[in-house]
Biopython code that builds the backbone (N, CA, C, O; Angstrom):
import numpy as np
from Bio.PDB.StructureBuilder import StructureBuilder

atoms = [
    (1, "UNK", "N", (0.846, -1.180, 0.000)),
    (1, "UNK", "CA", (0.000, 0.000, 0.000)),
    (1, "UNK", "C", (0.890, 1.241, 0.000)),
    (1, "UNK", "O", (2.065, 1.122, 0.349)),
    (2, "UNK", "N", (0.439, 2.325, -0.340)),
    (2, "UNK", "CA", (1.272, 2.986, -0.865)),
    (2, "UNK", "C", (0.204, 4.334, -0.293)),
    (2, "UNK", "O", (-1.010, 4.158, -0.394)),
    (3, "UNK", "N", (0.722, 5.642, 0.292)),
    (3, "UNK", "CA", (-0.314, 6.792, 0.170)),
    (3, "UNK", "C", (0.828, 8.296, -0.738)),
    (3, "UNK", "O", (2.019, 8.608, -0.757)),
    (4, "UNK", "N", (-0.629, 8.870, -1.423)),
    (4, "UNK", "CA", (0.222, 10.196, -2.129)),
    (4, "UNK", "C", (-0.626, 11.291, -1.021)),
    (4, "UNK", "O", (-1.697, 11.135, -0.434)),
    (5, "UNK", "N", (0.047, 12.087, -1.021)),
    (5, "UNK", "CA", (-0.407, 13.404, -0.208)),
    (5, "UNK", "C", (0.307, 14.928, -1.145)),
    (5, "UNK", "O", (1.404, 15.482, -1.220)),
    (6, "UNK", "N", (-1.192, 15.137, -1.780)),
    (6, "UNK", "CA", (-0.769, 16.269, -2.865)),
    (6, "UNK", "C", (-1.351, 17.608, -2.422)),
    (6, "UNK", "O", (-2.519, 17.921, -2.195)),
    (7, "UNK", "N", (-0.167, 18.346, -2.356)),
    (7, "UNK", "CA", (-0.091, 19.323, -1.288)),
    (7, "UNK", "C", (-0.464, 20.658, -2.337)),
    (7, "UNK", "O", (-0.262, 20.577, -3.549)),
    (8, "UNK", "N", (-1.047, 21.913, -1.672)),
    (8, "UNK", "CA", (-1.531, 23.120, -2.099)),
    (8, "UNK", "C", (-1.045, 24.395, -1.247)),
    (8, "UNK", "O", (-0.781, 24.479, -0.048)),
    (9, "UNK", "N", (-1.023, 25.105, -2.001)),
    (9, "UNK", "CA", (-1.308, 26.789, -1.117)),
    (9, "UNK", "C", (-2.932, 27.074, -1.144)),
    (9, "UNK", "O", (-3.759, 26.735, -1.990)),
    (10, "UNK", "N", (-3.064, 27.673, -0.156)),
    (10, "UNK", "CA", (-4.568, 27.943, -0.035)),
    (10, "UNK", "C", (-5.170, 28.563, -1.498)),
    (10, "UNK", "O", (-6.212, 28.261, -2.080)),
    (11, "UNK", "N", (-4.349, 29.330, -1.790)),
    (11, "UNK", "CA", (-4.636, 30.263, -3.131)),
    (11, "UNK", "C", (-4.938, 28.736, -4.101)),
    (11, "UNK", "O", (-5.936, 28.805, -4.817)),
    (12, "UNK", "N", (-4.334, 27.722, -4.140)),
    (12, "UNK", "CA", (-4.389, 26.677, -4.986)),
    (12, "UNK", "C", (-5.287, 25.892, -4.644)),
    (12, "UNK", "O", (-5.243, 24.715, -5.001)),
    (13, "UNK", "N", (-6.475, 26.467, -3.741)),
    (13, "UNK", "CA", (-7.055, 24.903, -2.966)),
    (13, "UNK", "C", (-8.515, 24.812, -4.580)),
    (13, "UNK", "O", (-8.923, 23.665, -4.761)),
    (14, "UNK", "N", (-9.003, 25.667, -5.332)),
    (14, "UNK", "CA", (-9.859, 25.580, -6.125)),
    (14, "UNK", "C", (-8.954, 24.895, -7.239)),
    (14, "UNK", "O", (-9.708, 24.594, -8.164)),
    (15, "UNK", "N", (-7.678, 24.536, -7.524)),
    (15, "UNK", "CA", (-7.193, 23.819, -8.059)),
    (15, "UNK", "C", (-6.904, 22.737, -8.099)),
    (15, "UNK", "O", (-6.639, 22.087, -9.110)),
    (16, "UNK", "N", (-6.915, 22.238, -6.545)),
    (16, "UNK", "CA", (-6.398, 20.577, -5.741)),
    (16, "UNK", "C", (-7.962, 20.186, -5.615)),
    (16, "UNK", "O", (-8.193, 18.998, -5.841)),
    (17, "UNK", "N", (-9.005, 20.948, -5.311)),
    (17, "UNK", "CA", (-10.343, 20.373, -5.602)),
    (17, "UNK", "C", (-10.852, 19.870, -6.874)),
    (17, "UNK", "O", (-11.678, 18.958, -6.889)),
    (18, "UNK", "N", (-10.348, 20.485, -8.094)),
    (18, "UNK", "CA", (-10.706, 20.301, -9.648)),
    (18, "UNK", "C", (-9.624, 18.612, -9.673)),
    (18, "UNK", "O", (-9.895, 17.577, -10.282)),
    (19, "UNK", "N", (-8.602, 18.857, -8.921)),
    (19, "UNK", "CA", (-7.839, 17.036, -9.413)),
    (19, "UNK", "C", (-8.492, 16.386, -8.377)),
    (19, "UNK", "O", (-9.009, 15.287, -8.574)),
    (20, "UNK", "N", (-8.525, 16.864, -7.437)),
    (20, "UNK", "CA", (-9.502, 15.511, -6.649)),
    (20, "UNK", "C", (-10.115, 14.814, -7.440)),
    (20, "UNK", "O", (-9.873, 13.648, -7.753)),
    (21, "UNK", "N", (-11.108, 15.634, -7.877)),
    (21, "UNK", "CA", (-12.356, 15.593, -8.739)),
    (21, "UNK", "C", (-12.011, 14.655, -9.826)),
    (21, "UNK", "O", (-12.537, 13.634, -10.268)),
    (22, "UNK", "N", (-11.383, 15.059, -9.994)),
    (22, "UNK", "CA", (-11.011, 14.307, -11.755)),
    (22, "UNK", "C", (-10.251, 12.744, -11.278)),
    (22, "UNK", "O", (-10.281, 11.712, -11.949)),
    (23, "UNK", "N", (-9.719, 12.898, -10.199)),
    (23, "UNK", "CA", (-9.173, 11.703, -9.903)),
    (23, "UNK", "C", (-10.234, 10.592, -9.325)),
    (23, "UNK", "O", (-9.955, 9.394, -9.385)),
    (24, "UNK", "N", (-11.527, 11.082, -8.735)),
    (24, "UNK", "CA", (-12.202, 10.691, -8.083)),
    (24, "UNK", "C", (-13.021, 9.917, -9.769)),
    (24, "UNK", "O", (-13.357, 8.743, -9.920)),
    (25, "UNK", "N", (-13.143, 11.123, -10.853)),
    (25, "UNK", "CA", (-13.425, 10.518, -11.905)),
    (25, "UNK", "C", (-12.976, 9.645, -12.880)),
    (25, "UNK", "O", (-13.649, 8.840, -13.524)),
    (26, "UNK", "N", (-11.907, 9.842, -12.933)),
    (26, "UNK", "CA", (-11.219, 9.029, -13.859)),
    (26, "UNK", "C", (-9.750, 7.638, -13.895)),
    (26, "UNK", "O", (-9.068, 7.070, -14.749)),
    (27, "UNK", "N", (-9.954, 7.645, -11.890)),
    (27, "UNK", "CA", (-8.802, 6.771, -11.768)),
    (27, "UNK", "C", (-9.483, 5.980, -10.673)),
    (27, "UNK", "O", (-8.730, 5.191, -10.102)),
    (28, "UNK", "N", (-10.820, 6.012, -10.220)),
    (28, "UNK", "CA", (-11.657, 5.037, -9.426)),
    (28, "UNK", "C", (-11.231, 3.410, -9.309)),
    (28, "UNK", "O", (-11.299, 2.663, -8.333)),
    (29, "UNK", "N", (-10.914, 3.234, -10.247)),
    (29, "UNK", "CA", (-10.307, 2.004, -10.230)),
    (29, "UNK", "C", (-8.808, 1.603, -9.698)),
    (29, "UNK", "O", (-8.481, 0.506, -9.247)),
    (30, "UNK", "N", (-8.112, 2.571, -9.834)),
    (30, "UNK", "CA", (-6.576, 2.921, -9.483)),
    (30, "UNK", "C", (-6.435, 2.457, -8.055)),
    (30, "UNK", "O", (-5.964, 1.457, -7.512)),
    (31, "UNK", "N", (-7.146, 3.803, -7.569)),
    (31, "UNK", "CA", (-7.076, 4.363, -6.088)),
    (31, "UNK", "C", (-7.668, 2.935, -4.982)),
    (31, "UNK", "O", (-8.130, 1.869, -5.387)),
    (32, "UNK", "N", (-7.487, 3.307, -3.702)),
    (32, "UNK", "CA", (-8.216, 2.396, -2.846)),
    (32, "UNK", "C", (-9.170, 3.044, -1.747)),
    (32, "UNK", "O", (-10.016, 2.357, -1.175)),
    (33, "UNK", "N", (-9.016, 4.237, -1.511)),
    (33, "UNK", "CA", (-8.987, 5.480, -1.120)),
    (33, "UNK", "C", (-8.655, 7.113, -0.997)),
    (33, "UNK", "O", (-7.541, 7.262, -0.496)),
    (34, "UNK", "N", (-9.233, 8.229, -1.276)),
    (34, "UNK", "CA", (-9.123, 9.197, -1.864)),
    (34, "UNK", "C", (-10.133, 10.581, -0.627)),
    (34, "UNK", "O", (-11.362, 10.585, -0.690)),
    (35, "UNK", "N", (-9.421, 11.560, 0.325)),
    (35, "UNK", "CA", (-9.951, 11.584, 1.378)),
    (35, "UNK", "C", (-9.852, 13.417, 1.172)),
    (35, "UNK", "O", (-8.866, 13.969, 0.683)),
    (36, "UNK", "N", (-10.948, 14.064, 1.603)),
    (36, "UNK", "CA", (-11.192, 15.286, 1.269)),
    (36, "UNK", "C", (-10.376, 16.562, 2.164)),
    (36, "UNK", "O", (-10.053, 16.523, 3.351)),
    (37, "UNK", "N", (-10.194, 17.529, 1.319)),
    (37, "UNK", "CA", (-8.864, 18.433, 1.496)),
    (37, "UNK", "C", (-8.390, 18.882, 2.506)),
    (37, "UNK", "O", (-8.809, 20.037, 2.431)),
    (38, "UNK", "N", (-8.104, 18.858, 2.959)),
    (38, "UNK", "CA", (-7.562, 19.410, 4.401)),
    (38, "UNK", "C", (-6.473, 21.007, 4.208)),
    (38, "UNK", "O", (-5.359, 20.999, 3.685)),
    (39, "UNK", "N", (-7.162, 22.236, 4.774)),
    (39, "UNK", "CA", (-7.028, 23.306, 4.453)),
    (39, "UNK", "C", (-6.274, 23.867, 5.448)),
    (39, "UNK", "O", (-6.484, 25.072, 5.591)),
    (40, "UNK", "N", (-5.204, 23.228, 6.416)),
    (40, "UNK", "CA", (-4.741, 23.293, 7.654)),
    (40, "UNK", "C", (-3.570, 22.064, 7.384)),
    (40, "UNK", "O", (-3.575, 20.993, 6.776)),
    (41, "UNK", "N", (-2.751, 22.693, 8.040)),
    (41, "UNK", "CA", (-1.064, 22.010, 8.743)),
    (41, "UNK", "C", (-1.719, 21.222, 9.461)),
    (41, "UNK", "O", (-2.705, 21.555, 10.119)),
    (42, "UNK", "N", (-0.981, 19.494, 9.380)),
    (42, "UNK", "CA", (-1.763, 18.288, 10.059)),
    (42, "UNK", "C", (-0.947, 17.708, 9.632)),
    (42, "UNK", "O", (-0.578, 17.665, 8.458)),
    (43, "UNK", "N", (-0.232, 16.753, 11.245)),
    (43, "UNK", "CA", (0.875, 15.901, 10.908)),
    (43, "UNK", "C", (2.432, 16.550, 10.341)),
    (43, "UNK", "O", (3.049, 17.615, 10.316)),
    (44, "UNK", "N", (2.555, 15.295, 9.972)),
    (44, "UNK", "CA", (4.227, 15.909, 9.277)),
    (44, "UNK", "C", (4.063, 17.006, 8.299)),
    (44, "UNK", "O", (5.120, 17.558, 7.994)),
    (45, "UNK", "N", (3.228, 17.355, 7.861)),
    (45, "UNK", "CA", (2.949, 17.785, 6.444)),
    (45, "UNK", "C", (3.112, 19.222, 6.920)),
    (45, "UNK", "O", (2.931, 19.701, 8.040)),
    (46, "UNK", "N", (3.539, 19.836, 5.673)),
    (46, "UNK", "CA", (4.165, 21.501, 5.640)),
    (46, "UNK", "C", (3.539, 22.416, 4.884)),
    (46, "UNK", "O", (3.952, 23.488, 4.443)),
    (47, "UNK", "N", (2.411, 21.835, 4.771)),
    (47, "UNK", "CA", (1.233, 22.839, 3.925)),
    (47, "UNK", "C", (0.065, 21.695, 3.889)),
    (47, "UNK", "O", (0.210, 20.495, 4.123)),
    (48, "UNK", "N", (-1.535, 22.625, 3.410)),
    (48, "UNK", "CA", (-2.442, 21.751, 3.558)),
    (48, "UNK", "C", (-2.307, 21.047, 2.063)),
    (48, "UNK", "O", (-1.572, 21.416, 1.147)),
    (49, "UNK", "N", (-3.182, 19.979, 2.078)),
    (49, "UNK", "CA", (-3.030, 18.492, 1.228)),
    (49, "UNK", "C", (-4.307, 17.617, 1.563)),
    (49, "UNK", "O", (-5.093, 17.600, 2.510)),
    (50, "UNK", "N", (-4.178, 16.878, 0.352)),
    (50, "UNK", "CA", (-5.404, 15.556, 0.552)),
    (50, "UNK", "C", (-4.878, 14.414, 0.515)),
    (50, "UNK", "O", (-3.762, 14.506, 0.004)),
    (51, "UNK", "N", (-5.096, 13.515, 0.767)),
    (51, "UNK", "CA", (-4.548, 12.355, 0.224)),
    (51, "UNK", "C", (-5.131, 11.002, 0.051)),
    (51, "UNK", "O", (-6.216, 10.683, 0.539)),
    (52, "UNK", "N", (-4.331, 10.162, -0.703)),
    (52, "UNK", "CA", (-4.615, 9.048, -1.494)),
    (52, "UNK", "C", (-3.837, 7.967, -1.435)),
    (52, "UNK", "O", (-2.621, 7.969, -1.243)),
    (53, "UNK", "N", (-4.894, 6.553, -1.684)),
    (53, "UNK", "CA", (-4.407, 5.672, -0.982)),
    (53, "UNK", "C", (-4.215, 4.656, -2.295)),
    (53, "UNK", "O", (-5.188, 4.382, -2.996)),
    (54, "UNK", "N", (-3.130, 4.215, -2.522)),
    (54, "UNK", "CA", (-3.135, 3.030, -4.029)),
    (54, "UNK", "C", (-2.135, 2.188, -3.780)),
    (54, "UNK", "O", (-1.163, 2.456, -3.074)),
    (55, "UNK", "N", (-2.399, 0.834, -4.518)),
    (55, "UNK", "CA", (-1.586, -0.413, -3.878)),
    (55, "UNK", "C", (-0.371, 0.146, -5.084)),
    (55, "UNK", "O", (-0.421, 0.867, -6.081)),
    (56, "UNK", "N", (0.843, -0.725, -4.277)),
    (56, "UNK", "CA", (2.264, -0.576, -4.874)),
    (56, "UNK", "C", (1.980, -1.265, -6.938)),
    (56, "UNK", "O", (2.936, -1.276, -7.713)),
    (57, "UNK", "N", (1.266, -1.498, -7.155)),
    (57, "UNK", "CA", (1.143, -2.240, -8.758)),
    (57, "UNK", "C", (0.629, -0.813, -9.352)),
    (57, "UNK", "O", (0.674, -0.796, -10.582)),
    (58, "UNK", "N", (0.131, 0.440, -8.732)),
    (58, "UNK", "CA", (-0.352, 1.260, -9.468)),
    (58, "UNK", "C", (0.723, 2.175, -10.413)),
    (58, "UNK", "O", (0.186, 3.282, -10.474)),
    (59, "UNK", "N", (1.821, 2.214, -11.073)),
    (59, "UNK", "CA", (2.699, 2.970, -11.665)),
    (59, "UNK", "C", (1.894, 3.519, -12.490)),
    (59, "UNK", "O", (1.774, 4.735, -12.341)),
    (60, "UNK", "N", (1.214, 2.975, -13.430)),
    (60, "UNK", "CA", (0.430, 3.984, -14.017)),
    (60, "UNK", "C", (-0.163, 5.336, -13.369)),
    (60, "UNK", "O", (0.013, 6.505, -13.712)),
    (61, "UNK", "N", (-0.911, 4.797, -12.335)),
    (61, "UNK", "CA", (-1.373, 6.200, -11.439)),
    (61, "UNK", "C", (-0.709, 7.363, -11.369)),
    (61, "UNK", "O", (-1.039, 8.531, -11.574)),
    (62, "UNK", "N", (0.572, 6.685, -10.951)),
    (62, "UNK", "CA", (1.646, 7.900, -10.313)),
    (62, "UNK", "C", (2.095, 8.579, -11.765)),
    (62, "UNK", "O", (2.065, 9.796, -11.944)),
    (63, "UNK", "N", (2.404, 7.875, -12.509)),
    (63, "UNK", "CA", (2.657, 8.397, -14.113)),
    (63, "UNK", "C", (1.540, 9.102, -14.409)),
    (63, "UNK", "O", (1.804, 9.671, -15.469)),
    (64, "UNK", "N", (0.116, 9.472, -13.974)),
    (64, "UNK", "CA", (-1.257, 10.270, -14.155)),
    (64, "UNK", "C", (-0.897, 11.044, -13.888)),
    (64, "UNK", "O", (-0.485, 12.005, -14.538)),
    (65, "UNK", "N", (-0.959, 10.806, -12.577)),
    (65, "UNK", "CA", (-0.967, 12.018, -11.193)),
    (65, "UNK", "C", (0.103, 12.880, -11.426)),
    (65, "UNK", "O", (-0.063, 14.096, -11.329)),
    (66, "UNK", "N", (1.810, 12.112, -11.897)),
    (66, "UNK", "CA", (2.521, 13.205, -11.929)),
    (66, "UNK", "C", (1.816, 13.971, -13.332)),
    (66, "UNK", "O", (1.051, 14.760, -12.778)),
    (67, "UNK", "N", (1.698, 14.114, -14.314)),
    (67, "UNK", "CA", (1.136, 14.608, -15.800)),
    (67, "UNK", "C", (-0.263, 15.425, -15.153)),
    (67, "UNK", "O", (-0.443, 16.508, -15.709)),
    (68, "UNK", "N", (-1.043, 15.169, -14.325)),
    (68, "UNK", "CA", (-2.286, 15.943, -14.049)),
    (68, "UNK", "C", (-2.083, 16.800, -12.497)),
    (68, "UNK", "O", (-2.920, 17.240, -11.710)),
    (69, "UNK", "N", (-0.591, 16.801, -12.478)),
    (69, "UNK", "CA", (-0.661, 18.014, -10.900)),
    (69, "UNK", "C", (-0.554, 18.762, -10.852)),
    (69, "UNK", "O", (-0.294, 19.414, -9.841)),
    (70, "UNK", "N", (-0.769, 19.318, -12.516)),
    (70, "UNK", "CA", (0.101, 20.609, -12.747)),
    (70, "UNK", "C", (0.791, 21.371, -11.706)),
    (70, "UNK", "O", (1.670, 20.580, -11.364)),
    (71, "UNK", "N", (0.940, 22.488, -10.948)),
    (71, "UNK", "CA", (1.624, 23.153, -9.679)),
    (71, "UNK", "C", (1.773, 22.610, -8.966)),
    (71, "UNK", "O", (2.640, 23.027, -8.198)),
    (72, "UNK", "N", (1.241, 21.541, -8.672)),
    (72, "UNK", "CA", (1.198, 20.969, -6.830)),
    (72, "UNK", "C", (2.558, 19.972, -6.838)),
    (72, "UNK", "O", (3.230, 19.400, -7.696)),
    (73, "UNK", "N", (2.561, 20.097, -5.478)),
    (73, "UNK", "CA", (3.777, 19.069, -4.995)),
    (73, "UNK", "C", (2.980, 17.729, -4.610)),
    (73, "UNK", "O", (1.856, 17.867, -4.129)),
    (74, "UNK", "N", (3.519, 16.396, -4.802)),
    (74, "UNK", "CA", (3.163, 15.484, -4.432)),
    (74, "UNK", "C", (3.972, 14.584, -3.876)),
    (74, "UNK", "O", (4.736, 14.047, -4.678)),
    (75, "UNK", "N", (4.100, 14.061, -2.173)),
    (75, "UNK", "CA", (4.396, 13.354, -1.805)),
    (75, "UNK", "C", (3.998, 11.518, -2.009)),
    (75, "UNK", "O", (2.825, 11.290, -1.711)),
    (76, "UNK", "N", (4.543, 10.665, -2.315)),
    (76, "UNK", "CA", (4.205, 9.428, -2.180)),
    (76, "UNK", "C", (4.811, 8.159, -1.497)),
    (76, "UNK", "O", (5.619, 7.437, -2.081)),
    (77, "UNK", "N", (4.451, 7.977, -0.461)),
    (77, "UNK", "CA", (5.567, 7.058, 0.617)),
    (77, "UNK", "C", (4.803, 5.533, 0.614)),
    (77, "UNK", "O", (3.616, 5.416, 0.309)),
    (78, "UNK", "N", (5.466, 4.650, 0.911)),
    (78, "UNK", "CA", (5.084, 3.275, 1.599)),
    (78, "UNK", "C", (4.552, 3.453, 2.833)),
    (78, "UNK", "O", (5.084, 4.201, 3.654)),
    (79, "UNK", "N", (3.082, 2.552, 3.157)),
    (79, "UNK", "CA", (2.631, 2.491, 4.542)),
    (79, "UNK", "C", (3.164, 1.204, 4.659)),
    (79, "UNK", "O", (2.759, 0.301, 3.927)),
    (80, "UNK", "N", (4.466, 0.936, 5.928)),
    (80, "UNK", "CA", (5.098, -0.224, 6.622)),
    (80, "UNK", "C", (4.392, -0.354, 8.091)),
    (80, "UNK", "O", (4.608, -1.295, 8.855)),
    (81, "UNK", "N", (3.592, 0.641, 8.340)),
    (81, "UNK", "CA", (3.317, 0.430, 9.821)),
    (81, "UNK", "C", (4.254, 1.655, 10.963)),
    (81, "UNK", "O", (4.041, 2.284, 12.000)),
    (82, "UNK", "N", (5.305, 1.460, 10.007)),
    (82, "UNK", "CA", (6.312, 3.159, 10.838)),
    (82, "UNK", "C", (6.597, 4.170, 10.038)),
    (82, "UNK", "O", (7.422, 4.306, 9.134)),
    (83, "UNK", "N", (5.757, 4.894, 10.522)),
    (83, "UNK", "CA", (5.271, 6.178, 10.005)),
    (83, "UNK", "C", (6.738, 7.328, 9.777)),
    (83, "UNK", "O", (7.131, 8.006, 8.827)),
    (84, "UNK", "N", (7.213, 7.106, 11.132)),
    (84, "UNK", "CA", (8.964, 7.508, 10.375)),
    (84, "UNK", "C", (9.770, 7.209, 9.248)),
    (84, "UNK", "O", (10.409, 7.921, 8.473)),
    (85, "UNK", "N", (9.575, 5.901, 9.349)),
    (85, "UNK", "CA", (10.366, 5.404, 8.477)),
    (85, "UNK", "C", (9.926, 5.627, 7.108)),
    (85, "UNK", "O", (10.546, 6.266, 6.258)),
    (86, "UNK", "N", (8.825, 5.058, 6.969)),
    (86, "UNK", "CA", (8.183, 6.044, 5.693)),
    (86, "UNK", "C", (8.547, 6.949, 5.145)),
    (86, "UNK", "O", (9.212, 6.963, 4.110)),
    (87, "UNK", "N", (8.145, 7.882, 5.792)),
    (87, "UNK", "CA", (8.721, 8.860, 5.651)),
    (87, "UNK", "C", (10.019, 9.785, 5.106)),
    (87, "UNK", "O", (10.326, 10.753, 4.410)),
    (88, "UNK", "N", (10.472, 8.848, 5.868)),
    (88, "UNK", "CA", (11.735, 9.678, 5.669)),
    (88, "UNK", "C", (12.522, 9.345, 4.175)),
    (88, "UNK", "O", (12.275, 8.404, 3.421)),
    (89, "UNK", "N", (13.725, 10.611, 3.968)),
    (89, "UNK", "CA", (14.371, 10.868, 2.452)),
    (89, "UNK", "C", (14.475, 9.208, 1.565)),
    (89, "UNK", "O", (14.043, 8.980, 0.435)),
    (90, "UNK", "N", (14.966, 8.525, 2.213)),
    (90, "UNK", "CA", (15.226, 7.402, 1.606)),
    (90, "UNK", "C", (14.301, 6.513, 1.043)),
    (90, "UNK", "O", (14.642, 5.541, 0.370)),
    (91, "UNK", "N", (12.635, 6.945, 1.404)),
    (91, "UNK", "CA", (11.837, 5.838, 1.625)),
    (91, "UNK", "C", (10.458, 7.183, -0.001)),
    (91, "UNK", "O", (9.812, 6.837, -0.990)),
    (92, "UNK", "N", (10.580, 7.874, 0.333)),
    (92, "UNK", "CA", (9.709, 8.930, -0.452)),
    (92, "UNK", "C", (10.173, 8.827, -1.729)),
    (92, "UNK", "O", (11.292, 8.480, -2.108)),
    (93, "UNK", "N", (9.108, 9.194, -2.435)),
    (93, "UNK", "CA", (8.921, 9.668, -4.285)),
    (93, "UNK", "C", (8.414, 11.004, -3.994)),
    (93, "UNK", "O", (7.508, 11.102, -3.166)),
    (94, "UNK", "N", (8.976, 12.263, -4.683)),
    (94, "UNK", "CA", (8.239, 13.348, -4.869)),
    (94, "UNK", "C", (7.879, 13.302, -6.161)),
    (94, "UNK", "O", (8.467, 12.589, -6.974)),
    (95, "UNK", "N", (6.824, 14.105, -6.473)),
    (95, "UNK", "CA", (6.673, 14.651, -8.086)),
    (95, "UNK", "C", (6.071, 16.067, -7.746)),
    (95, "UNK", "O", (5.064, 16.496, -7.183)),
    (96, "UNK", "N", (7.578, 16.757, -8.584)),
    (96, "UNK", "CA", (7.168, 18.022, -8.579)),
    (96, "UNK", "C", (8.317, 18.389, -7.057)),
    (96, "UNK", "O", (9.072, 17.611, -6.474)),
    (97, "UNK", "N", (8.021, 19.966, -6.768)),
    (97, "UNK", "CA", (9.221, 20.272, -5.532)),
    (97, "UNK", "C", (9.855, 19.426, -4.492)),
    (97, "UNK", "O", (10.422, 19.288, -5.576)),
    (98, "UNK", "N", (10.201, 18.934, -3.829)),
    (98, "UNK", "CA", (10.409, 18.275, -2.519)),
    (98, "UNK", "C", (10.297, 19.252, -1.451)),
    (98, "UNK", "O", (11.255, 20.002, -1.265)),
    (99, "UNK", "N", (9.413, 19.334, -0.829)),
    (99, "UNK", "CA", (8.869, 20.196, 0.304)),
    (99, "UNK", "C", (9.037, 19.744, 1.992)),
    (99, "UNK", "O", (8.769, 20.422, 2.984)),
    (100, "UNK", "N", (9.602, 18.286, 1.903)),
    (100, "UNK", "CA", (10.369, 18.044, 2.732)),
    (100, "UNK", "C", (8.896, 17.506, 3.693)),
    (100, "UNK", "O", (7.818, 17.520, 3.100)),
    (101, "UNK", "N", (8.936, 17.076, 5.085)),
    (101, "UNK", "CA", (8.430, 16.937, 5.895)),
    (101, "UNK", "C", (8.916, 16.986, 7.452)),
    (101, "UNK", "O", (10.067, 16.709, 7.792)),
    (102, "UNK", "N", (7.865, 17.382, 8.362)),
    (102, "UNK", "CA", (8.865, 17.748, 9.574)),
    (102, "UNK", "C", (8.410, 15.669, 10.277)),
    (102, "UNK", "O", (7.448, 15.050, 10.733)),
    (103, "UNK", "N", (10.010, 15.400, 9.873)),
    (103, "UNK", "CA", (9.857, 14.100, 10.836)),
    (103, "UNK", "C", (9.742, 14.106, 12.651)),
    (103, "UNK", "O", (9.641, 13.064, 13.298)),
    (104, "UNK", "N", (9.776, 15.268, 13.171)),
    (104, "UNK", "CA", (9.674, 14.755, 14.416)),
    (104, "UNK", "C", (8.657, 15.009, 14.848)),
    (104, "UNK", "O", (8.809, 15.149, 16.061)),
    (105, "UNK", "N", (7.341, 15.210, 14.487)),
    (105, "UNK", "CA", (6.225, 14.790, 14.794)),
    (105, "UNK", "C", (5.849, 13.364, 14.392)),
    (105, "UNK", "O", (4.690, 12.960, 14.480)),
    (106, "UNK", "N", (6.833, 12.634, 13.960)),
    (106, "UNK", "CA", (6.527, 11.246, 13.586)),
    (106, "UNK", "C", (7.494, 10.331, 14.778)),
    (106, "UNK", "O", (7.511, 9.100, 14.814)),
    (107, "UNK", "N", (8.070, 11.000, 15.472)),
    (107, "UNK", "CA", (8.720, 10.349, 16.263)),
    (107, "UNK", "C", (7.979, 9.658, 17.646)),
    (107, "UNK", "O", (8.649, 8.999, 18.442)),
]
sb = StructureBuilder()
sb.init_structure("model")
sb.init_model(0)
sb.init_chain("A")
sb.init_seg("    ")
for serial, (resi, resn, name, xyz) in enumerate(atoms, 1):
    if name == "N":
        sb.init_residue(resn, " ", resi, " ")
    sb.init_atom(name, np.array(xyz, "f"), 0.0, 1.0, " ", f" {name:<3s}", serial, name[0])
structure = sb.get_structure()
């Protein structure tokens, strides 16, 4: 299992709502879960974001998602059960900036 967390500036949130949308439309089958925007700092995360849940066989997806994010940053990590570890540089795919995450709220 695998989660993406595709991150916005508020100014961008009528933009991360239009890919929700479209993702909600056109990759239903992809996804396993797909969870509504969060407009607030939560968790490790360094700006608000939504995120999405797709098993490790989805490459296609991520090959979508990167082609349909236009501006946004997108995080995509392995769920192992340790949320650090995940996390952290070695274990992440970005598409688009690397915006980093604060790991010690995962500690």
């Amino acid at each position: 299992m695998y989660h993406a967390h595709v991150y916005f500036d508020l100014s961008q949130q009528p933009f991360a709502y239009a890919l929700q949308q479209t993702i909600i439309a056109e990759c239903r089958e992809q996804i396993s879960a797909i969870f509504p925007l969060v407009p607030r700092l939560v968790g490790p995360h360094r700006k608000p974001m939504f995120e999405i849940h797709f098993s490790e066989q989805q490459k296609s997806f991520i090959d979508w998602l990167d082609n349909a994010r236009g501006p946004l940053s997108v995080l995509i990590h392995p769920v192992s059960g340790d949320d650090w570890h995940d996390h952290s540089e070695q274990q992440v795919m970005w598409l688009g900036e690397n915006l980093g995450v604060n790991q010690e709220t995962l500690r």
